[in-house]
SENU-887441 format. One record per residue (C-alpha): residue number from 0; residue in three letters; x, z, y. Coordinates in steps of 0.05 Angstrom, whole numbers, padded with zeros to 5 digits. Layout:
// SENU-887441
GUDREN   k   r     px     pz     py
GUDREN NUM ALA      X      Z      Y
...
END
This chain:
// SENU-887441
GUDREN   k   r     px     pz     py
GUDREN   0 UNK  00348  00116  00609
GUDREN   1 UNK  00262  00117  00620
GUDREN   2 UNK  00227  00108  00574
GUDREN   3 UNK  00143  00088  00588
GUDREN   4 UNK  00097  00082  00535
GUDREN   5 UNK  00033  00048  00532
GUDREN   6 UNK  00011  00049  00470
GUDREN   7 UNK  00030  00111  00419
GUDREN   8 UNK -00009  00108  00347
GUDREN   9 UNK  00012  00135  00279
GUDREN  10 UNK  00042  00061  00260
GUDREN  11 UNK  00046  00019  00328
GUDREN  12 UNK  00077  00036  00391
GUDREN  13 UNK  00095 -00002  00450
GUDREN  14 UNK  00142  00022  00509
GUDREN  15 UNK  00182  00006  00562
GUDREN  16 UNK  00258  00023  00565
GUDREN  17 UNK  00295  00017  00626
GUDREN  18 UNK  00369  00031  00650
GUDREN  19 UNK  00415  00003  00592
GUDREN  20 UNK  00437 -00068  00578
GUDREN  21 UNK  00405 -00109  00517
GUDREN  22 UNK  00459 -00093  00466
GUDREN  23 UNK  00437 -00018  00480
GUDREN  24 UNK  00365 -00045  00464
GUDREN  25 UNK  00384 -00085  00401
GUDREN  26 UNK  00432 -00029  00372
GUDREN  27 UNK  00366  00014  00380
GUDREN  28 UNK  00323 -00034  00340
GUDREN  29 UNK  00378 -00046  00294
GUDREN  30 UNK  00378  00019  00274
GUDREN  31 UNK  00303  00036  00273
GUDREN  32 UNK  00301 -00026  00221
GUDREN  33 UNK  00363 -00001  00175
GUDREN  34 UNK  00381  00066  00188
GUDREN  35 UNK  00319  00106  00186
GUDREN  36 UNK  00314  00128  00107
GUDREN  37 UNK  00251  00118  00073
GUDREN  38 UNK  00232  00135 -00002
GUDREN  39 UNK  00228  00070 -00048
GUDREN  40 UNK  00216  00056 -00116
GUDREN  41 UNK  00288  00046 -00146
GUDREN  42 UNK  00293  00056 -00222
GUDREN  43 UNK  00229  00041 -00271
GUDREN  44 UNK  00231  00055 -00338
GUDREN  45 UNK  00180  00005 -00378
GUDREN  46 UNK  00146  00025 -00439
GUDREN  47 UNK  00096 -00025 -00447
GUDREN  48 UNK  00075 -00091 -00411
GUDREN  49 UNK  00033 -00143 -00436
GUDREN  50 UNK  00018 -00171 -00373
GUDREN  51 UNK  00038 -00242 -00348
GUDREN  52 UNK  00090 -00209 -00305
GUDREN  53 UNK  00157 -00209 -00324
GUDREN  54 UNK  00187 -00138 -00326
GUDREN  55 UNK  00226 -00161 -00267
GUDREN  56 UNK  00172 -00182 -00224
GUDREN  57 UNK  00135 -00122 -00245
GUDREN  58 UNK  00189 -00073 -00221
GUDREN  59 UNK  00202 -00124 -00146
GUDREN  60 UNK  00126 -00107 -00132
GUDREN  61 UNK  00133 -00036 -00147
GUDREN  62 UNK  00196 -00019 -00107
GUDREN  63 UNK  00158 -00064 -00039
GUDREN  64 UNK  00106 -00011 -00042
GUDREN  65 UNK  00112  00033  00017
GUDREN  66 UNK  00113  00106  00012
GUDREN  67 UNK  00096  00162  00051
GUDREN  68 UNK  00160  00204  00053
GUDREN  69 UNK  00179  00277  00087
GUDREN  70 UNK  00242  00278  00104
GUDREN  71 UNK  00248  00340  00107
GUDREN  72 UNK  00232  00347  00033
GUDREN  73 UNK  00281  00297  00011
GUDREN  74 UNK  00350  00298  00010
GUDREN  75 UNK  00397  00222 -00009
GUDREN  76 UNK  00419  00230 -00078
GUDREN  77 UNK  00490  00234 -00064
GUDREN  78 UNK  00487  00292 -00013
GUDREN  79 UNK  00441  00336 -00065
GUDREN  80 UNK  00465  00389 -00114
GUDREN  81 UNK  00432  00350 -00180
GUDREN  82 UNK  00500  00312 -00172
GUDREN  83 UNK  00454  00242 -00176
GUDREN  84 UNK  00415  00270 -00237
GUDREN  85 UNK  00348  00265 -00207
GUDREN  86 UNK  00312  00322 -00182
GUDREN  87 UNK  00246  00343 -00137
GUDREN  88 UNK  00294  00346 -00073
GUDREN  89 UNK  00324  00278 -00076
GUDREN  90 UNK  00271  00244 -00132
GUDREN  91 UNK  00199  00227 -00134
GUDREN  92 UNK  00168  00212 -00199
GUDREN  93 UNK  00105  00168 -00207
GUDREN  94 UNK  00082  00151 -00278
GUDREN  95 UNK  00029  00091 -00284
GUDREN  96 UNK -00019  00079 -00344
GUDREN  97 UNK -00074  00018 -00340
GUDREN  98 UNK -00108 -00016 -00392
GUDREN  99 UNK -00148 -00083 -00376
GUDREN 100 UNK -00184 -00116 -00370
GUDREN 101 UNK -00177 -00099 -00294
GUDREN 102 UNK -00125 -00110 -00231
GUDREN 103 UNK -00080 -00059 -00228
GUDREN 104 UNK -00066 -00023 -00154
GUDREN 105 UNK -00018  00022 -00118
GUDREN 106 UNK -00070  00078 -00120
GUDREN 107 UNK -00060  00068 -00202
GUDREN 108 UNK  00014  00091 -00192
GUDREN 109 UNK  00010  00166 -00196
GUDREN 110 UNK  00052  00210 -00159
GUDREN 111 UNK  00084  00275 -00180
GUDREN 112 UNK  00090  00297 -00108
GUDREN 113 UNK  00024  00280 -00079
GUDREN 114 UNK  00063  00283 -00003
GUDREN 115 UNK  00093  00213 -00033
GUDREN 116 UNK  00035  00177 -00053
GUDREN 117 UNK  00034  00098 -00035
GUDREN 118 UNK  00024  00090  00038
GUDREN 119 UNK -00043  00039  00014
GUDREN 120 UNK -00083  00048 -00047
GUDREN 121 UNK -00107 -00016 -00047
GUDREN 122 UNK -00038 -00067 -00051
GUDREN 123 UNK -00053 -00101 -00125
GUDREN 124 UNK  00005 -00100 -00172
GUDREN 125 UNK -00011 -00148 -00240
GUDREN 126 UNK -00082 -00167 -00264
GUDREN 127 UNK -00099 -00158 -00336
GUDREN 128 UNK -00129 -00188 -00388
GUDREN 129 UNK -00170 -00153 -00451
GUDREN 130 UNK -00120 -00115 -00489
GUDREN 131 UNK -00064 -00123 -00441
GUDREN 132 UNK -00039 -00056 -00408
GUDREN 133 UNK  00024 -00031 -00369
GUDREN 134 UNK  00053  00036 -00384
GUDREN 135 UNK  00108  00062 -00343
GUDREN 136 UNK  00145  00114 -00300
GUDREN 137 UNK  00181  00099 -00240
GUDREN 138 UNK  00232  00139 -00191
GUDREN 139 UNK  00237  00137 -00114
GUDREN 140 UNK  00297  00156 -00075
GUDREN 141 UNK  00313  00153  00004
GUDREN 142 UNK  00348  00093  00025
GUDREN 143 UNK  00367  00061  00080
GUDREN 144 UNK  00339 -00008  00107
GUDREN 145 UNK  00417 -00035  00113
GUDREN 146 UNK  00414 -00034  00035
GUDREN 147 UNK  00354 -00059  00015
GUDREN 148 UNK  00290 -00090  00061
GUDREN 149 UNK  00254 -00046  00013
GUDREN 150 UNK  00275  00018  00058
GUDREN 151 UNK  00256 -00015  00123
GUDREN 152 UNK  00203  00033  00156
GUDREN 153 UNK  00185 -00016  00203
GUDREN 154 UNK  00143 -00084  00189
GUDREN 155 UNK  00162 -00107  00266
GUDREN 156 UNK  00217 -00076  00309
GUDREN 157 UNK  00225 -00129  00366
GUDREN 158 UNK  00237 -00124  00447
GUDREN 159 UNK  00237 -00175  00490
GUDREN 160 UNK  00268 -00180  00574
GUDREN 161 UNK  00204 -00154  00623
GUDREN 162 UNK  00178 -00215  00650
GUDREN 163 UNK  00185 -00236  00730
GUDREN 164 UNK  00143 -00284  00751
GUDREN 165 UNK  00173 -00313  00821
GUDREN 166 UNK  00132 -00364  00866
GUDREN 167 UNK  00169 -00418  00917
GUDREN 168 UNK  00144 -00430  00980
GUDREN 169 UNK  00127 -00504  00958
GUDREN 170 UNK  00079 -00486  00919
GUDREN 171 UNK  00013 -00527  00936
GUDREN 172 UNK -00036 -00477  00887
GUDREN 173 UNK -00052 -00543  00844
GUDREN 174 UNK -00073 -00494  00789
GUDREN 175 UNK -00044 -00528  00723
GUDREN 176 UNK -00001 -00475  00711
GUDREN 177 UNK -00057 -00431  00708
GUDREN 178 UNK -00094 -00477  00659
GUDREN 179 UNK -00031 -00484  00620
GUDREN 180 UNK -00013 -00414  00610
GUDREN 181 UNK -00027 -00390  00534
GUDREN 182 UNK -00040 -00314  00558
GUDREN 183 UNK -00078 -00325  00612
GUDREN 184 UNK -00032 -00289  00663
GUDREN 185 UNK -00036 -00329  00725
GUDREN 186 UNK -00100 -00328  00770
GUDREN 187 UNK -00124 -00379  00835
GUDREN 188 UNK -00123 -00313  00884
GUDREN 189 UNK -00152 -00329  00953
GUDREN 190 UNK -00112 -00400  00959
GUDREN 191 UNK -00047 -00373  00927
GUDREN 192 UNK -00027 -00367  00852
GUDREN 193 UNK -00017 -00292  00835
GUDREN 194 UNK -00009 -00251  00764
GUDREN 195 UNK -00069 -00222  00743
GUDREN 196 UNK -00066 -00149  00754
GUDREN 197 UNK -00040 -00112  00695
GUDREN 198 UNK -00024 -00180  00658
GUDREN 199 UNK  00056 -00184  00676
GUDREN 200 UNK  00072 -00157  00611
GUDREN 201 UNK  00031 -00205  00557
GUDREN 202 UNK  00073 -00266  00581
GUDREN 203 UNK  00111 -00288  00522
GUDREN 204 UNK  00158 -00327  00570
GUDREN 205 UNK  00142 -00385  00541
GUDREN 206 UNK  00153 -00414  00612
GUDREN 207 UNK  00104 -00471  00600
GUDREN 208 UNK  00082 -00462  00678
GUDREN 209 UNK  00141 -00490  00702
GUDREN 210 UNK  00140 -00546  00653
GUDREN 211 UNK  00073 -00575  00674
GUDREN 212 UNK  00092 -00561  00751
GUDREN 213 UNK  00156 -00611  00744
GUDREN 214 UNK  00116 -00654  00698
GUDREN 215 UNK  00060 -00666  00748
GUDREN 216 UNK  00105 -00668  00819
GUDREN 217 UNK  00141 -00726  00823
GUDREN 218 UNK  00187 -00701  00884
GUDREN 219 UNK  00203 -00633  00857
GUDREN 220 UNK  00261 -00631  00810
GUDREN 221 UNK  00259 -00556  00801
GUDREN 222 UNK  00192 -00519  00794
GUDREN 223 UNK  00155 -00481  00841
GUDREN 224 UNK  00140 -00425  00794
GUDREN 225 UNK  00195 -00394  00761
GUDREN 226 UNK  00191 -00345  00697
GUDREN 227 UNK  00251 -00292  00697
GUDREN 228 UNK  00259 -00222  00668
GUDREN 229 UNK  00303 -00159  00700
GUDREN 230 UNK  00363 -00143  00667
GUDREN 231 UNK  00357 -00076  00651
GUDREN 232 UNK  00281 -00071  00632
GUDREN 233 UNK  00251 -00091  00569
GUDREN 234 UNK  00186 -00088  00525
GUDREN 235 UNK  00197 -00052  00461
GUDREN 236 UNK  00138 -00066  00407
GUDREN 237 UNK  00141 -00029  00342
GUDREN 238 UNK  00098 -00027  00277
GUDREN 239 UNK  00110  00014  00223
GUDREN 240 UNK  00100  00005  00138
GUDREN 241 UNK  00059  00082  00152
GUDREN 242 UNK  00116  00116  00104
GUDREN 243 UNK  00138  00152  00170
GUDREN 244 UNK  00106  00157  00240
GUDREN 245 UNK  00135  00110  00287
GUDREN 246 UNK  00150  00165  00334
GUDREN 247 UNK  00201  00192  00277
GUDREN 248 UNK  00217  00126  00268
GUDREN 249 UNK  00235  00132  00347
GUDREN 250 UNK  00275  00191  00340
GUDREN 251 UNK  00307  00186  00273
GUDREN 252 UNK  00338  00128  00303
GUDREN 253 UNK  00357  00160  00370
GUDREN 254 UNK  00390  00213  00332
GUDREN 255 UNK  00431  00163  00288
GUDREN 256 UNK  00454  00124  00351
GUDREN 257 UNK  00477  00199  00378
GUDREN 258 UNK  00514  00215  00320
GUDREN 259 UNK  00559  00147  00321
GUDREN 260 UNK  00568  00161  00395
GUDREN 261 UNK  00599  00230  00382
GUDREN 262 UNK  00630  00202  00324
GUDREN 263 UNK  00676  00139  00367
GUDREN 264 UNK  00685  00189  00419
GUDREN 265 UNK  00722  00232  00375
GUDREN 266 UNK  00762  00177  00346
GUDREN 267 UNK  00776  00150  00416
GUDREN 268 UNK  00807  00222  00432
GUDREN 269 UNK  00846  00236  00376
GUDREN 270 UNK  00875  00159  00386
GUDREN 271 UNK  00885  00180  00461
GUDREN 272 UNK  00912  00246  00448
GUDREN 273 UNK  00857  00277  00474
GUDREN 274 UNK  00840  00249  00542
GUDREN 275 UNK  00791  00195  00524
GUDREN 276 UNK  00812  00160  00594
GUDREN 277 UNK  00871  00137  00567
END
């Protein structure tokens, strides 16, 4: 496996993976979108609310707030030694007290671990009236995004086949597939059409060239420029929710995918009685 990235930020990365097949690729962003624990808001304990919201609604808002979360602070509840009970290795308390008249924000929600605070201050909860106010304290626990979208670290995990852009000799450099193109990746270069240098990977193979070059030959019945992708190379575009870097995100998930490996390879030997080429 190579890897290439070309883009590496706290939240957003984009790379290029190379050397497996595309269920390697999608069991990779399958796991990046549900396996990867975050912290989320899971249990709220209400003791006021006058607002328009609905306790309910109140509480769905609350636990789609990201969090920043160390995981190597928290433990899940069912592997710590509180037995469940709720403690500062698996738990993180946030108590929230607002009286309107005034919008009420994630920044309002106050947390007892300052390492978990909400990812953005700014994400508005329930406005209030005069006289209304919400008093409550809330719990966060890691979970994983396979239970609940509300432990997804990632807002976009996608990957797509890197694109191949193949001219025939037929074609006559008309040009309308590089008026038609969305991305701007084709170019009139000397009297040939040619990708624009460094441009390859923005087409969203949309293959709209080879639509209006069939469209606008009446002899041709295939086109003269062809949009493919290789096999065994793909574009890998990430953005995370900020609760974890997407470079832990990266290896969290690379780690997961190792432990099932070693976990069906053991099963495969003990089912083989120990030679795994059986």
């Amino acid at each position: 496996m190579h890897l290439s990235f070309s883009r590496l930020d706290d939240n957003v990365a984009r790379f290029i993976i190379s050397g497996f097949p595309s269920a390697f690729v999608n069991s990779l962003r399958r796991t990046m979108m549900g396996e990867v624990p975050t912290l989320a808001i899971e249990d709220v304990l209400i003791y006021d609310n006058d607002s328009a919201l609905f306790d309910e609604m109140l509480v769905h808002r609350l636990g789609l707030i990201p969090l920043r979360t160390d995981l190597s602070e928290y433990v899940f509840t069912k592997d710590c030694s509180c037995n469940g009970e709720g403690c500062s290795a698996c738990t993180s308390v946030y108590t929230l007290s607002v009286e309107g008249p005034r919008t009420v924000y994630s920044r309002d929600l106050i947390p007892q671990d300052p390492r978990a605070a909400p990812v953005d201050e700014n994400i508005p909860l329930v406005k209030l009236e005069k006289d209304q106010k919400v008093v409550l304290e809330a719990r966060a626990v890691l979970g994983r995004g396979s239970e609940h979208a509300k432990w997804q670290p990632t807002l976009a995990c996608g990957y797509k086949g890197y694109p191949r852009i193949v001219f025939d000799s037929k074609c006559d450099s008309c040009g309308m597939c590089v008026d038609e193109c969305p991305r701007d990746v084709l170019e009139i270069k000397g009297k040939k059409i040619a990708v624009v240098d460094g441009k390859i990977e923005d087409c969203i193979l949309c293959k709209l060239c080879e639509r209006i070059c069939v469209a606008n030959a009446d002899t041709w019945d295939k086109p003269a420029i062809s949009v493919q992708t290789e096999d065994d190379r793909f574009i890998f575009d990430i953005e995370g929710d900020g609760s974890i870097p997407v470079r832990q995100i990266i290896e969290q998930a690379a780690k997961v995918l190792q432990t099932k490996s070693d976990s069906l390879v053991d099963v495969l030997c003990d089912i083989s009685g120990g030679n795994i080429n059986d």
